[in-house]
C-alpha positions in Angstrom: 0.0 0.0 0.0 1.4 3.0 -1.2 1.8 5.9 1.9 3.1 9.9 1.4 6.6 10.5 2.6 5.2 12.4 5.6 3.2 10.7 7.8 1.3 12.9 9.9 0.9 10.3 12.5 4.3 10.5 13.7 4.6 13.8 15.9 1.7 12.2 17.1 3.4 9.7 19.2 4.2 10.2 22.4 2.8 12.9 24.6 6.4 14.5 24.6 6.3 14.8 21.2 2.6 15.9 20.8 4.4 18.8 23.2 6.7 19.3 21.1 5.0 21.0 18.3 2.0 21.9 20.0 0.5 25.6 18.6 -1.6 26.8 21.4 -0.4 27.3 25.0 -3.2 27.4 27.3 -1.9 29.0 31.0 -3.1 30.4 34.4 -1.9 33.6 33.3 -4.0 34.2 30.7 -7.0 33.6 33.0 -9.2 35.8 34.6 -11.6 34.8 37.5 -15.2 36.4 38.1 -16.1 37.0 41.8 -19.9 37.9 43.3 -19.3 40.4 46.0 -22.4 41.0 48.4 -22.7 42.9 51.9 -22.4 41.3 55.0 -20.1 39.3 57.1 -19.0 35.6 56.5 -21.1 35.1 53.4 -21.1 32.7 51.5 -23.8 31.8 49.4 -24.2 28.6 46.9 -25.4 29.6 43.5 -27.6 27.1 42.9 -27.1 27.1 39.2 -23.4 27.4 38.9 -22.0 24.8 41.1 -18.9 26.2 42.6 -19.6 30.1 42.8 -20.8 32.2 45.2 -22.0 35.3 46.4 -19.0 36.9 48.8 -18.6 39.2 51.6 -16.2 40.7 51.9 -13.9 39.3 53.9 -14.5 35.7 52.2 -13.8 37.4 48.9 -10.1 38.5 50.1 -10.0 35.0 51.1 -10.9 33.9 47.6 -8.8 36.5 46.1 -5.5 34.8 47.9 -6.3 31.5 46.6 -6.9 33.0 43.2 -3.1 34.5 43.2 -1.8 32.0 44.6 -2.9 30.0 41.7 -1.1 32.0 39.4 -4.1 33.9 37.9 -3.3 37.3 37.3 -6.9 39.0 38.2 -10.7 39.3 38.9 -13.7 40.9 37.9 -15.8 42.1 40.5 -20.0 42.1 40.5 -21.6 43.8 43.1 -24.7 43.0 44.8 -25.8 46.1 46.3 -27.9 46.5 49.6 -30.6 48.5 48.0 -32.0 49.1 44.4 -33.2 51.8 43.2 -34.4 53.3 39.5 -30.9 55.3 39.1 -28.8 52.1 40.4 -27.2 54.3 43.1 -25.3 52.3 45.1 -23.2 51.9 41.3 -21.6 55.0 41.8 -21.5 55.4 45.6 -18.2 55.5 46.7 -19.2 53.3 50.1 -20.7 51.1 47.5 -20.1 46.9 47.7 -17.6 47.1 44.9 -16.0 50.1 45.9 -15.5 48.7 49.0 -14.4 45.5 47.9 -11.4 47.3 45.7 -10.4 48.7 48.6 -10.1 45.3 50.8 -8.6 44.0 47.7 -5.7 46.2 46.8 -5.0 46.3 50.9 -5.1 42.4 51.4 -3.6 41.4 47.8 -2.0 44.0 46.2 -0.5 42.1 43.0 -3.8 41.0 41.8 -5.3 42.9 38.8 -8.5 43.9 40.4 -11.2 44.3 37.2 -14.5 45.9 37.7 -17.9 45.4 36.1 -19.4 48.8 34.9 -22.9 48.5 34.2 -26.0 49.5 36.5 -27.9 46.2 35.5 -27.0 44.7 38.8 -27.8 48.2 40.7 -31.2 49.3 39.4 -35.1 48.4 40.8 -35.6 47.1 36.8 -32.4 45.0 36.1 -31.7 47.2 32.7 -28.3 48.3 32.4 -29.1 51.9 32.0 -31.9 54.2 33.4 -35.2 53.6 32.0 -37.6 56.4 30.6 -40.7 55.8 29.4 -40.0 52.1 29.1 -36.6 52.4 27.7 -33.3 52.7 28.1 -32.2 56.2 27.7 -28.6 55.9 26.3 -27.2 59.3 26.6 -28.5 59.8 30.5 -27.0 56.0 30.8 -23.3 57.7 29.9 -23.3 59.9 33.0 -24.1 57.4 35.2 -21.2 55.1 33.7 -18.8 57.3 33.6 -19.4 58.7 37.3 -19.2 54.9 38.2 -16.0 54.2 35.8 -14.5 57.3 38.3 -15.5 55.9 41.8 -14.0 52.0 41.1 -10.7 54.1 40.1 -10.8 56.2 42.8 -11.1 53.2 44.7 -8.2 51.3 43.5 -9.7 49.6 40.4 -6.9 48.4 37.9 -9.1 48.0 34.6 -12.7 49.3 34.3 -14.6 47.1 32.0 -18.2 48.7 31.0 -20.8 45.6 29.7 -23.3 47.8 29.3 -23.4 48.5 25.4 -24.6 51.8 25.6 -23.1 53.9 22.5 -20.6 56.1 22.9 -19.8 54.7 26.5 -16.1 54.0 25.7 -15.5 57.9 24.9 -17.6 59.0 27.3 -15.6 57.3 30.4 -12.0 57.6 28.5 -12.8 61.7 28.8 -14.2 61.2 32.8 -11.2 59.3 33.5 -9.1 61.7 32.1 -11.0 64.6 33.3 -10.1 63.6 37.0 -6.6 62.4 36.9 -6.9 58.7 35.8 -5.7 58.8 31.9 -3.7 55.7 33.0 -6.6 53.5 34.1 -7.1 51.5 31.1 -11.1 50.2 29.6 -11.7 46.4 28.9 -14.7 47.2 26.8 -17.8 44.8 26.3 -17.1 45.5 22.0 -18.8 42.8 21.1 -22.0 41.8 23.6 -24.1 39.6 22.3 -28.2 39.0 23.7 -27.2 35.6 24.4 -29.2 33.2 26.3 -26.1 31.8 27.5 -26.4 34.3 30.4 -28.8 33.0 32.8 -26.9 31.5 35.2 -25.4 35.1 35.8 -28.8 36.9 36.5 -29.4 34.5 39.2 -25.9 35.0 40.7 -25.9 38.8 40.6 -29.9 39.1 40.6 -29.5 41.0 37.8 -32.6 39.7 35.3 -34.8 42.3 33.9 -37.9 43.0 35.5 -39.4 43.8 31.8 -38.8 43.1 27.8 -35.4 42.2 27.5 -31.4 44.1 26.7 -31.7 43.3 22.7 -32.2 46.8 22.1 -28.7 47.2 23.4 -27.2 44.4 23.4 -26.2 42.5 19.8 -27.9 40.4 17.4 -26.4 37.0 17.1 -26.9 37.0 13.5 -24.3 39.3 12.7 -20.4 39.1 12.7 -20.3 42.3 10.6 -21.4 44.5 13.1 -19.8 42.9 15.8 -16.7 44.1 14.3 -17.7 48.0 13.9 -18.7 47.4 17.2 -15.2 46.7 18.1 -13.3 49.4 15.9 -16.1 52.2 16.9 -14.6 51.3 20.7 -10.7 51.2 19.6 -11.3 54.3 18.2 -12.8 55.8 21.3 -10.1 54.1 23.8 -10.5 51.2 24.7 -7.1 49.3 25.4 -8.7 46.3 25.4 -11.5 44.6 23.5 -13.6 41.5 24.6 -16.1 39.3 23.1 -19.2 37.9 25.0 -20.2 34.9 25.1 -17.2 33.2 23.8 -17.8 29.5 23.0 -20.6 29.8 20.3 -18.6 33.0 19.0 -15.6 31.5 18.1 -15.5 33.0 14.6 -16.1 36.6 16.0 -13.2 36.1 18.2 -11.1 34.9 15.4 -12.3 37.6 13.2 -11.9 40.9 15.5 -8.5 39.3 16.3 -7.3 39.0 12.7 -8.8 42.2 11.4 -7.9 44.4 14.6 -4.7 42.8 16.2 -5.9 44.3 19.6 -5.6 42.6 23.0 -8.7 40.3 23.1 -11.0 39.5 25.8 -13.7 36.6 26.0 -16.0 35.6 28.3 -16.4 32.2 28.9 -20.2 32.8 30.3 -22.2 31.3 32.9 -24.9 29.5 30.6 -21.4 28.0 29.1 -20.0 27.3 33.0 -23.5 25.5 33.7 -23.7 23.3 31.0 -20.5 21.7 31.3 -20.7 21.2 35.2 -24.5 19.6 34.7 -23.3 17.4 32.1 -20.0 16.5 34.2 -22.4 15.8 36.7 -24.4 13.5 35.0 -21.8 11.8 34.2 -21.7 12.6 30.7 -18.4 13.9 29.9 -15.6 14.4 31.7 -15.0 17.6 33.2 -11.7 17.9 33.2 -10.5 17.4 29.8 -13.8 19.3 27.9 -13.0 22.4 30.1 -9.3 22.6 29.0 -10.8 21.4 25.5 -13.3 24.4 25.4 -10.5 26.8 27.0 -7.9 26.0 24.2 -10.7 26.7 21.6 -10.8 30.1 22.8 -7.1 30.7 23.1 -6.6 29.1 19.5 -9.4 30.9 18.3 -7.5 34.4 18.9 -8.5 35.1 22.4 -5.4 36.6 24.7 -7.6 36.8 28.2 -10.2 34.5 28.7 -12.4 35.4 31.5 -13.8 32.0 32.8 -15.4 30.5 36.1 -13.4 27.0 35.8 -10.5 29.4 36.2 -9.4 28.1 39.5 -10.0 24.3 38.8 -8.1 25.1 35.4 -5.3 26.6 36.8 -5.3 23.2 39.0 -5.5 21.2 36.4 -2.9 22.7 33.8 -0.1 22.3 36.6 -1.0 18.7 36.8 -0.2 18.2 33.0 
C-alpha cells in the first residue's frame, strides 16, 4: 500500500512529542476569574445554578482572592450586589458602595492582583436594565453619565481596569474623557465590544440578581446573527479608547473572536459565560463527559481561536488542572 513521505501520525506519538510541536499554550496567566461580591459578614452563598460560585462578603472574597493569586491567575472581575435598588442604580456609583468597598479590601489584602471591575447598573437598578429607564426604555445618553461617574468611583477606589458591559453607545469615549478629566488617563477600559443578547447568560442573573424586570437588553445588546457588526462594534470602541477589547459569550462566537483578532490585532478578551459554566458542570455531573479534559478542550478553543484573556469561572480548577499536565 502506497503511503506519502510524511506521515502525519508520527509527531503524534508520544505525549512529549505531541508537546513538542503543540500551537496553542493554554496558561493560568492568561486567565481571569469572576467574583460575586455581596454585603455582609461571613457570606457565603451557593449559586444554585453554577456549582462552585458564590456570592462573597467581603472578607470571604479577600479570602478567595488569595487562593486566586496563589494559583497563578493574574486578576478578577468584581459584580456587586448592592444592599438597595433603586431606578438610578445608586449604590453603582456610591463610593461606600459593595464594589467600591471590595477594591479597597482588595488592593489592601492582595496588592499584586489585577482587580477588574464590572461597569454597568444592571446589577444596581429596581428594573435590572443596564441603564436608566424612561418611558419604558433605556435612555442611552443619560445611561453615559451614570457610567462614567461609576467608571471614576471604582478608580478612585483602586480599580486596575474598568470594563463597561453595558453597550450603551458612545460609553467608551464618554468614560475615557471622565477618567481623564479627573486624573486617571492611566486607568485602562476592557470594553464589552462585542456583547451579544445571548441566552447563554442565565446562570449570571441568578448569581448577581441581575434579570430584567421587563422586555429584555436586545435593544442594546447585539444580534447574534451578525459578525459584521460585531466588528464596527469593536473598531467604533478602539477608536474611542478602549485598550482592550472583549467578546461575549465566547464558545458559540468562536468566529467573531477569530475575526476581530485578525482584522484588529488588539488585545482580546472573552468571556467564557455562565450559561457555558453551567452546562458543562450539569453534564459533568451526570456523568456525561468528563469535566476535566472538555473544560481545557473548550478553554484552548478560545485561546486558538484568537483570544489573549479569557475570562472563565473554571478558572481556579483550570489553573489546577494545567499544573498537573
Amino acid at each position: 500500500m502506497y503511503f506519502p513521505s510524511y506521515r502525519m501520525r508520527r509527531l503524534r506519538q508520544s505525549r512529549q512529542m505531541r508537546d513538542l510541536v503543540h500551537e496553542t499554550d493554554l496558561l493560568p496567566d492568561r486567565l481571569i476569574y469572576p467574583l460575586f461580591v455581596t454585603h455582609g459578614n461571613n457570606v457565603r452563598n451557593q449559586v444554585d445554578a453554577m456549582p462552585g460560585c458564590y456570592q462573597l462578603s467581603i472578607n470571604n472574597l479577600v479570602e478567595e482572592a488569595k487562593e486566586v493569586r496563589e494559583l497563578g491567575i493574574p486578576g478578577v472581575v468584581l459584580f456587586g450586589i448592592p444592599a438597595e435598588k433603586d431606578e438610578a442604580g445608586t449604590e453603582a456609583y456610591d463610593d461606600e458602595g459593595i464594589v467600591q468597598m471590595a477594591i479597597g479590601a482588595l488592593k489592601e489584602n492582595v496588592p499584586e492582583l489585577l482587580v477588574i471591575t464590572d461597569v454597568c447598573l444592571c446589577e444596581y437598578t429596581s428594573h435590572g436594565h443596564c441603564g436608566i429607564v424612561r418611558d419604558g426604555d433605556v435612555d442611552n445618553d443619560v445611561t453615559l453619565e451614570m457610567l462614567s461617574k461609576m467608571a471614576v468611583s471604582h478608580a478612585e477606589a483602586g480599580a486596575d481596569i474598568v470594563a463597561p458591559s453595558d453597550m450603551m453607545d458612545g460609553r467608551v469615549a464618554a468614560i475615557r474623557a471622565s477618567l481623564d478629566g479627573e486624573g486617571f488617563s492611566n486607568t485602562p477600559i476592557m470594553s464589552y465590544s462585542s456583547k451579544f443578547a445571548s441566552a447563554f447568560y442565565g446562570p449570571f442573573r441568578e448569581a448577581a440578581e441581575s434579570t430584567p424586570e421587563f422586555g429584555d437588553r436586545r435593544s442594546y445588546q447585539m444580534d447574534h446573527r451578525n459578525s459584521d457588526e460585531a466588528v464596527r462594534e469593536t473598531l467604533l470602541d478602539i477608536e474611542e479608547g478602549a485598550d482592550i477589547v472583549m467578546v461575549k459569550p465566547a464558545l458559540p462566537y468562536l468566529d467573531i473572536i477569530y475575526r476581530i483578532k485578525q482584522e484588529t490585532k488588539f488585545p482580546l478578551a472573552a468571556y467564557n459565560v455562565s450559561g457555558e459554566y453551567s452546562m458543562i458542570k450539569a453534564a459533568a455531573e451526570k456523568g456525561w463527559i468528563d469535566e476535566k479534559r472538555t473544560v481545557l478542550e473548550a478553554l484552548t478553543s478560545i485561546r486558538r481561536a484568537g483570544a489573549d484573556i479569557t475570562i472563565t469561572y473554571h478558572a481556579k480548577d483550570a489553573a489546577v488542572w494545567l499544573k498537573e499536565k
